[in-house]
C-alpha positions, 0 to 999 in steps of 0.5 A: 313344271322353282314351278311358276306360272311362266311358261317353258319359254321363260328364260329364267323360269329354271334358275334356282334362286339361292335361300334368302341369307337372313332365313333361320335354319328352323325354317329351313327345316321346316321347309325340308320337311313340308318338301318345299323348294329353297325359294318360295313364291312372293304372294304365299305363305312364306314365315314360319309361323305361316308355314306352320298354319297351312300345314295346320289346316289354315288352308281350307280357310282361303277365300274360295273366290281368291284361291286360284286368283291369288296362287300365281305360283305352285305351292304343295307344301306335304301335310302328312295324312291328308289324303287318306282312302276315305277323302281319295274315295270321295274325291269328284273326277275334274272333266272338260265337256264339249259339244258340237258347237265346239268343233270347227267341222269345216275342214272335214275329211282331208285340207285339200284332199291331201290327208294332211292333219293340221286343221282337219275334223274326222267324223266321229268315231263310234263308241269304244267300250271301256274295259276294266284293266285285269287286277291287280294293277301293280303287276303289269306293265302300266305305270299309271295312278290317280292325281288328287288335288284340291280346287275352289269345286272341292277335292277332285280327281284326274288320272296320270302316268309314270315317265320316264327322265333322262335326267335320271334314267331308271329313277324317273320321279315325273308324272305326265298329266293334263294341264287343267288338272293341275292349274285352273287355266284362264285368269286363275292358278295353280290348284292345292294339295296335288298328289299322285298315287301309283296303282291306285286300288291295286286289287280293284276294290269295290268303292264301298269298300274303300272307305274303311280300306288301309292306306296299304291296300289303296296306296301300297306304293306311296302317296306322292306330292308334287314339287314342281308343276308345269304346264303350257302357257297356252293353257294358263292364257286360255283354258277354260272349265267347259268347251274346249278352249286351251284343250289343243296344249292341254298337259302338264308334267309334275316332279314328285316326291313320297309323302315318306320323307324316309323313302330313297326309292324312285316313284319309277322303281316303286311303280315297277316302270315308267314310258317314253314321251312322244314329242314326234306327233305322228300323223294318224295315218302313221298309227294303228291304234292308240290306247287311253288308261285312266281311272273314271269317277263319273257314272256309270263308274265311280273311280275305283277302277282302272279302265281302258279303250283301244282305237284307231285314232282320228283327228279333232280340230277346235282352234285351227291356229293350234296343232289338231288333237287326237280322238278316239271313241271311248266310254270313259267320263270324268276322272280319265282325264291326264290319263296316258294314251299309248302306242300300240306297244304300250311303250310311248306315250302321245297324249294325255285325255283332256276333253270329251263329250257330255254323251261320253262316247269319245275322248280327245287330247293333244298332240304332244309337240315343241310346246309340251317338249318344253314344259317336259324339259323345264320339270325334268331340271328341277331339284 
């Protein structure tokens, strides 16, 4: 999270394949520069001459009913300038909705009076409400940006932070997210065209403005495309557009690299930073607050902005056969999700916004544990 569909559990899903032996070095290059791995996946586009096509726009050509079902791989090649601020601007925010009818409240206030987490719901919290992070956004301490991808719905948008790798300390190249931003979850696939943006809209201009705005002014730190993607097999086996099914393992993590094949700088340099991954799962007791960021794109906002909400965190159980999730009360709608929630410190991340509810007064996400260690280790390998 080559990335495939296998989750972290897969012995061999981080072995690198050698290139086939009979493969010309025109399409090696070719490869190279769409930022291909060596092997690519079976059922996609594998000839030069296919290779050359998608590039060319043959992939907005797919069956729409088939896209997801047929891509049991990840494949991003880069098409240069197909994210420009004009399709950024009008891409939708890609939300999960709950209701009540989604949450097992049986277990409220405490497993046994023993305040235990596992399996318990907290009453709802009141609403927290967003507030605008102070601009511009490329002078502060968070490394957080948009995630673009395209799906069967069309161009949708999530929120993502800058983590940081132990296998390259100081040049982090890996993206934290949600699962359902990158892969479409039960009996479907990896989504399209999955880039990050660091800084999005640094200077918070209005939507209005961002259409005729420069790549410069939207994006001054890159457009960054996605190598390899990985996310739970929990999700992939169970997640679903509405309710809350697979929310409970809902992350991913992405290696990317700059749409400026000239650049040798990190996205961690280039974001000025990147933060520390959580796998501990803290009980809640244990936290003070915790802090969601992302960048809204439903109503009343309209995903040109940075935001944020500061809560003490409660708990939210949906499938009590799987680790309880975080919740807090926040205003934030579709388009936050894959966004980090940080420590008091702002230094760790815990989770990542996966679903809230169609009255957008709460968030929830998992509880990063051995699962999402997993899917975080097997990206942090790749090349």
């Amino acid at each position: 999270m080559t990335a495939s569909a296998c989750g972290p559990e897969d012995d061999k899903a981080d072995e690198k394949p050698a290139a086939a032996p009979s493969e010309s070095k025109e399409a090696k290059d070719l490869k190279r520069d769409l930022g291909l791995p060596d092997n690519l996946p079976k059922d996609l586009p594998t000839s030069l001459d296919d290779l050359d096509k998608w590039r060319d726009g043959q992939w907005k050509n797919w069956n729409r009913d088939k896209w997801l079902s047929e891509a049991k791989e990840f494949f991003n090649p880069i098409i240069d300038d197909l994210w420009d601020p004009d399709r950024m601007k009008d891409a939708d925010g890609n939300d999960r909705k709950v209701d009540d009818s989604d949450i097992d409240d049986s277990q409220s206030g405490g497993k046994d009076g023993t305040g235990e987490d596992e399996g318990v719901t907290d009453p709802t919290p009141q609403p927290v409400k967003a507030a605008a992070v102070p601009t511009p956004y490329n002078q502060d301490d968070l490394p957080v940006g948009k995630v673009f991808m395209d799906t069967p719905k069309g161009s949708m948008v999530c929120s993502g932070t800058v983590i940081k790798d132990p296998n390259h300390p100081g040049k982090s190249n890996l993206v934290a997210t949600a699962g359902h931003c990158v892969h479409g979850g039960a009996g479907k696939g990896w989504f399209r065209n999955v880039i990050f943006v660091p800084d999005y809209n640094p200077q918070g201009l209005p939507n209005a403005q961002l259409e005729n705005a420069s790549k410069s002014a939207v994006a001054p730190d890159g457009i960054w495309w996605a190598k390899h993607a990985r996310t739970t097999n929990h999700w992939i086996s169970t997640g679903a557009d509405r309710g809350g099914k697979g929310a409970q393992q809902d992350f991913a993590v992405m290696k990317v690299q700059p749409e400026d094949k000239s650049s040798t700088t990190s996205l961690e340099e280039k974001a000025g930073g990147a933060v520390q991954v959580a796998f501990n799962t803290p009980r809640v007791k244990s936290l003070k607050s915790l802090s969601a960021v992302g960048y809204p794109a439903a109503p009343p906002f309209d995903g040109s902005k940075m935001y944020r909400c500061t809560d003490k965190p409660g708990r939210l159980t949906l499938d009590p056969a799987q680790p309880t999730m975080y919740r807090i009360g926040c205003t934030m709608t579709a388009g936050s999700s894959g966004g980090p929630w940080l420590s008091a410190s702002g230094k760790r991340l815990l989770s990542v916004t996966s679903i809230g509810p169609v009255t957008a007064d709460w968030l929830a996400g998992a509880r990063l544990g051995k699962e999402a260690k997993g899917v975080f280790d097997a990206v942090s390998k790749q090349g």
